[in-house]
N, CA, C and O atoms as a CHARMM CRD file, in Angstrom:
* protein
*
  100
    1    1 UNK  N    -18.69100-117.99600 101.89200 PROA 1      0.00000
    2    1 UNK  CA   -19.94500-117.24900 101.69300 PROA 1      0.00000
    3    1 UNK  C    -19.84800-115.86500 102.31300 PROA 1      0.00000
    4    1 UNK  O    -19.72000-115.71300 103.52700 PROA 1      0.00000
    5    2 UNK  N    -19.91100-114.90000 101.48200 PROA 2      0.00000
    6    2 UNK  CA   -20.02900-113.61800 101.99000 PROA 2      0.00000
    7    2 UNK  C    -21.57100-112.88100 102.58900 PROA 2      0.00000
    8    2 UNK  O    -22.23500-112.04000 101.98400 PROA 2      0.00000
    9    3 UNK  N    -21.82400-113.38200 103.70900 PROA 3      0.00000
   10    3 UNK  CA   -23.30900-112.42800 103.90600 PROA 3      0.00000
   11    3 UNK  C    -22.74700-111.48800 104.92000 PROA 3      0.00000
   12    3 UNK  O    -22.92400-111.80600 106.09600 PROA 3      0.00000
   13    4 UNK  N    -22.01700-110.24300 104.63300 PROA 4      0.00000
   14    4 UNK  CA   -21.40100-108.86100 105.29800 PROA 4      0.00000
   15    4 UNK  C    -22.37500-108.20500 104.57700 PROA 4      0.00000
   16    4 UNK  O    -22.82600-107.14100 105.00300 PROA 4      0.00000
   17    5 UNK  N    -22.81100-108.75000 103.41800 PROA 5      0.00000
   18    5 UNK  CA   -23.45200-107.48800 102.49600 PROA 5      0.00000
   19    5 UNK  C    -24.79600-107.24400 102.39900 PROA 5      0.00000
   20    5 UNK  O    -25.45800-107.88500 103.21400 PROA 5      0.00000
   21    6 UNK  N    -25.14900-106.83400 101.98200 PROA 6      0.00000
   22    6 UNK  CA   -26.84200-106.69900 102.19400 PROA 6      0.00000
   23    6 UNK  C    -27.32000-107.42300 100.98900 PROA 6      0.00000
   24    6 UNK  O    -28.50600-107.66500 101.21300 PROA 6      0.00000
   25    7 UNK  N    -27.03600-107.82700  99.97900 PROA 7      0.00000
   26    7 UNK  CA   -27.04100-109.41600  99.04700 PROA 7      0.00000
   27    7 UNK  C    -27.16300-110.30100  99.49600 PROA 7      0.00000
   28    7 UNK  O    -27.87300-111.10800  98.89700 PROA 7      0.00000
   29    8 UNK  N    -26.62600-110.67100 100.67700 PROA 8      0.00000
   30    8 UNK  CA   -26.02800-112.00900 101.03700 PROA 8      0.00000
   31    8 UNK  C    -27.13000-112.98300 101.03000 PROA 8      0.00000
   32    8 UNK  O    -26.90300-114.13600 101.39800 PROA 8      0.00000
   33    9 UNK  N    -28.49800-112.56600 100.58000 PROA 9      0.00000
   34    9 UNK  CA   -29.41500-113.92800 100.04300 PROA 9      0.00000
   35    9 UNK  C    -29.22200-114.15200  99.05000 PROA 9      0.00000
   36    9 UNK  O    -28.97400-115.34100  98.85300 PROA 9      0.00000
   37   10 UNK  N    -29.20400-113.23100  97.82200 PROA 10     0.00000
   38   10 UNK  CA   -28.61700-113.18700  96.76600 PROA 10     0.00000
   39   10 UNK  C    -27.47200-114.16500  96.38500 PROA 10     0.00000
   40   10 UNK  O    -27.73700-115.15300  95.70000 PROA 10     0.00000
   41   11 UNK  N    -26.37500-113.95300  96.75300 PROA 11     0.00000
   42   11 UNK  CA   -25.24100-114.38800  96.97600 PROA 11     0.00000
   43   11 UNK  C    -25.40500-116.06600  97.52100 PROA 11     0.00000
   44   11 UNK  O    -24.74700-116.98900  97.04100 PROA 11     0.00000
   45   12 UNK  N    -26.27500-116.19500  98.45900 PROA 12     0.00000
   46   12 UNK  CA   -26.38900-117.76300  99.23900 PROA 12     0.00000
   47   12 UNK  C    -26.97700-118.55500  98.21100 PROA 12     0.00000
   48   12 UNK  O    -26.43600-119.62000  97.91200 PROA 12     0.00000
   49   13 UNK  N    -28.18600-118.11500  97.53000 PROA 13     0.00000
   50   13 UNK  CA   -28.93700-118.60500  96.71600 PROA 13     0.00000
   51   13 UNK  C    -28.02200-119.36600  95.67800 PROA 13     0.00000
   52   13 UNK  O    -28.06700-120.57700  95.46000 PROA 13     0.00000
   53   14 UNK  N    -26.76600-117.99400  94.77200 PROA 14     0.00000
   54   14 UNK  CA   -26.31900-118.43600  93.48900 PROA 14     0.00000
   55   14 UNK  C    -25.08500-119.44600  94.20500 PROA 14     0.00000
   56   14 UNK  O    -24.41600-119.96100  93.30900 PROA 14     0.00000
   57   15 UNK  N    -24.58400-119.88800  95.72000 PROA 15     0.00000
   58   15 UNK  CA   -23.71600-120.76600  96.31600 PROA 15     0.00000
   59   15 UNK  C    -24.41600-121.65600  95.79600 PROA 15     0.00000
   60   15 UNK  O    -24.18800-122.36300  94.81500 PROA 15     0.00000
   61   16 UNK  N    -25.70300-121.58800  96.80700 PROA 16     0.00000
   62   16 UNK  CA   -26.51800-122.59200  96.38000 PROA 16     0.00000
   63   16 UNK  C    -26.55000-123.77200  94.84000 PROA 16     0.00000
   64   16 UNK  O    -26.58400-124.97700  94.59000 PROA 16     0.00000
   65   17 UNK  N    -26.51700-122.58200  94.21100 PROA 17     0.00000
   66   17 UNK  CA   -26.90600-123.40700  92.48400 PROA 17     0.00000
   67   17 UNK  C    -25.34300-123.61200  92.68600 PROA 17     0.00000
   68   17 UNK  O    -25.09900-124.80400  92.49400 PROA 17     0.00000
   69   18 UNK  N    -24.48900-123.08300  92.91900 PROA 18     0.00000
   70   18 UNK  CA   -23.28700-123.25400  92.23300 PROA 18     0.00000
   71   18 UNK  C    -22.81200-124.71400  92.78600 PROA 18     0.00000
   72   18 UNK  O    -22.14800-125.43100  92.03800 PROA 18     0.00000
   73   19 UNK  N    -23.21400-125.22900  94.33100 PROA 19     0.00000
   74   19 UNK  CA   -22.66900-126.39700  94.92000 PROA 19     0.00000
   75   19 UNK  C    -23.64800-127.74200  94.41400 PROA 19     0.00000
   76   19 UNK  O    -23.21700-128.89300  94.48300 PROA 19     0.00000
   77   20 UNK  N    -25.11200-127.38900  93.86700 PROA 20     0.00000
   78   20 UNK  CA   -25.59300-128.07400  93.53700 PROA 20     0.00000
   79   20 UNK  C    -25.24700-128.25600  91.93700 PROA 20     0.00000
   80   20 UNK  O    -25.76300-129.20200  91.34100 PROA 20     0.00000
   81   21 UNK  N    -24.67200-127.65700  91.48100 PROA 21     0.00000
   82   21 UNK  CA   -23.67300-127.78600  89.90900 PROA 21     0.00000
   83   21 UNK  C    -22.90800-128.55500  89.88900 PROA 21     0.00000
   84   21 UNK  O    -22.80900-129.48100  89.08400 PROA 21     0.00000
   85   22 UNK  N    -21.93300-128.18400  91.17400 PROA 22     0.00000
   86   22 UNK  CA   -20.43900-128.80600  91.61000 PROA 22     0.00000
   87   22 UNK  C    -20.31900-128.73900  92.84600 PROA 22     0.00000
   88   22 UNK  O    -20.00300-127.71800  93.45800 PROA 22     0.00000
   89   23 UNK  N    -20.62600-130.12800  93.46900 PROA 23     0.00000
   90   23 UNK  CA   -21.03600-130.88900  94.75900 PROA 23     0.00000
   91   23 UNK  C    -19.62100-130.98500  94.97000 PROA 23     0.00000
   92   23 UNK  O    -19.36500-131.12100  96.16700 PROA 23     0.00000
   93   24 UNK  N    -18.34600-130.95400  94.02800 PROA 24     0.00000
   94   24 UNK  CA   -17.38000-131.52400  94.47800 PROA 24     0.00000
   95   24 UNK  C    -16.32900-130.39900  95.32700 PROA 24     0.00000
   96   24 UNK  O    -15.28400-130.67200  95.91600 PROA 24     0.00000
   97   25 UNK  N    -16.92400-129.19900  95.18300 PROA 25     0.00000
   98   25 UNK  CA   -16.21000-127.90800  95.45500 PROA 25     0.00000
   99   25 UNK  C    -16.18700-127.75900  96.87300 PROA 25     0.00000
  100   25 UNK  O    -15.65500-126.77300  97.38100 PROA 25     0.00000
């Protein structure tokens, strides 16, 4: 997870969907 950036909710959010997509990652 990159939060260096000023996104980085942005960014946590689409982790977010992405681990709840693919739990297996």
């Amino acid at each position: 997870s990159i939060a260096k950036r000023p996104s980085y909710m942005s960014i946590c959010r689409v982790e977010s969907k992405v681990l709840i997509s693919f739990p297996d990652a």
